[in-house]
N, C-alpha and C positions, 0 to 999 in steps of 0.2 A: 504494500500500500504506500503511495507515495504522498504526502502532505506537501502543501505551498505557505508559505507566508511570506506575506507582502512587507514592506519596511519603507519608511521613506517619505510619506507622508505629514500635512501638517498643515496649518496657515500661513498661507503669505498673501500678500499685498496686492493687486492686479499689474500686471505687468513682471510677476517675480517667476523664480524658476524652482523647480524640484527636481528631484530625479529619487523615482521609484524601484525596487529592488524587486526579486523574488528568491527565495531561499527554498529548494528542495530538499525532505528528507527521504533519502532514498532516491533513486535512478530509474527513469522510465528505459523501457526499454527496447524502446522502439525512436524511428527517428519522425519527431512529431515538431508539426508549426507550431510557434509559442507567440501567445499574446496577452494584449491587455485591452480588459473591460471596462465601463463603469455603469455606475448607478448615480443617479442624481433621485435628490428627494422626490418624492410622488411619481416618480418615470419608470420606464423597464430600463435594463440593464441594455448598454451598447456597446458594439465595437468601437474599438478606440485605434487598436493597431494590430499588427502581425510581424512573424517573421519567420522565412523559412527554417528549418533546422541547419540545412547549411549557413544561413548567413548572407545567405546572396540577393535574397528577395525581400521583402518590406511592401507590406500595404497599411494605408491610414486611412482613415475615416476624414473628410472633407471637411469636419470641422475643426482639424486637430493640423491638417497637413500643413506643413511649414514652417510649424511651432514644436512638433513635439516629434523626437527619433526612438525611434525600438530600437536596442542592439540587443545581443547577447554575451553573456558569460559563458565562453569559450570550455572552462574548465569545471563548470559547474552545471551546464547546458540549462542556463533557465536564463530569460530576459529581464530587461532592464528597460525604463523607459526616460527619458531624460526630455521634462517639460519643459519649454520657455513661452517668455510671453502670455501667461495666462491670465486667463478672463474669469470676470464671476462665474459663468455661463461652464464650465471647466468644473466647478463643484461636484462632490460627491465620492462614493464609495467607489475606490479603482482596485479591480480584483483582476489576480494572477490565472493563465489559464496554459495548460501544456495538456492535451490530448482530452480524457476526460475529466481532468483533476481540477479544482480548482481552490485556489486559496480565501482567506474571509474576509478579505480586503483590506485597503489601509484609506483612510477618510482624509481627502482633500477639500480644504477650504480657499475659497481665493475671495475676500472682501476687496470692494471698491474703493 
């Protein structure tokens, strides 16, 4: 069984930057795209990003594109999202996802 948790979240200011983590225990074992979600208050849950298990591909959600990069952790095979420029609109629970697993989120706030 492989658990996620997310790290890296918090409050900042509009306009500020984060960069979100995810920590796997245990090793999937297959080679799966890794991404990140979110949850805003009263919404469903959205794609926010991806990224191949190689490393070569990348897709974003159009709300996010230009501001915000997925990479991975090469030696750990879980990603990483590294926000800039963010908006109130940006708010809420961002959860870790690698095949069916997913993490419990870590809660981004972005005040104006």
């Amino acid at each position: 069984q492989v658990q996620l948790v997310e790290s890296g979240g918090g409050l900042v200011q509009a306009g500020g930057s984060l960069r979100l983590s995810c920590a796997a225990s245990g090793r999937t074992s297959g080679t799966y795209t890794m991404g990140w979600f979110r949850q805003a208050p009263g919404k469903e849950r959205e794609f926010v990003a991806a990224i191949s298990w190689s490393g070569s591909s990348t897709k974003y959600a159009d709300s996010v594109k230009g501001r915000f990069t997925i990479s991975r952790n090469n030696a750990k095979n879980t990603p990483y999202l590294q926000m800039s420029g963010l908006k109130p609109e940006d708010t809420g629970v961002y959860y870790c996802n690698i095949h069916t697993y997913w993490g419990k989120g870590t809660l981004v706030t972005v005040s104006s």
